[in-house]
N, C-alpha and C positions, 0 to 999 in steps of 0.2 A: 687276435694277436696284436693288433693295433694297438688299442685301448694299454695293454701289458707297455707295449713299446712307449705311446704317448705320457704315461703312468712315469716309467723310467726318466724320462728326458723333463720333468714337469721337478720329481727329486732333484736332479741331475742341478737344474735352476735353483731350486730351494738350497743345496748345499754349499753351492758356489755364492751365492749371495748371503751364508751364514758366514761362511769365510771371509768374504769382503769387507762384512760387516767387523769381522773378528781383526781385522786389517792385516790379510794377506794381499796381494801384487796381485793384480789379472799371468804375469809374469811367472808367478810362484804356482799358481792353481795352474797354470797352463804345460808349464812343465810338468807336472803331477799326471797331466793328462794326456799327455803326449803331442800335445794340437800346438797351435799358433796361438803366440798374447790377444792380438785381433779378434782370435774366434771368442775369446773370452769376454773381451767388451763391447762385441760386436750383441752378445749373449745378453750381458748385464751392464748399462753404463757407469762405471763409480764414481762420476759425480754427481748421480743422483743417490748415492745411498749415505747415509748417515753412519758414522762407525759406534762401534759400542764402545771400544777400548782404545786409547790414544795413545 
């Protein structure tokens, strides 16, 4: 059940850093998800990501 859980939270990264990329807010995805902006950039920093779309 690990692995299941580890598997989830590994997407969970991947989709919040396709979003980033897509230039949504840590702000915007964090509402979506019920958490704090914090936990979000805490997650992914966005200034290291490059965006797609300007």
């Amino acid at each position: 059940m690990a692995d299941s859980n580890e598997q989830l939270d590994d997407l969970k990264r991947l989709l919040i850093l396709l979003l980033m990329k897509l230039g949504s807010t840590s702000e915007e995805i964090a509402m979506a998800l019920q958490v704090d902006a914090s936990a979000i950039r805490r997650m992914i920093p966005g200034r290291k990501i490059k965006k797609i779309v300007d």
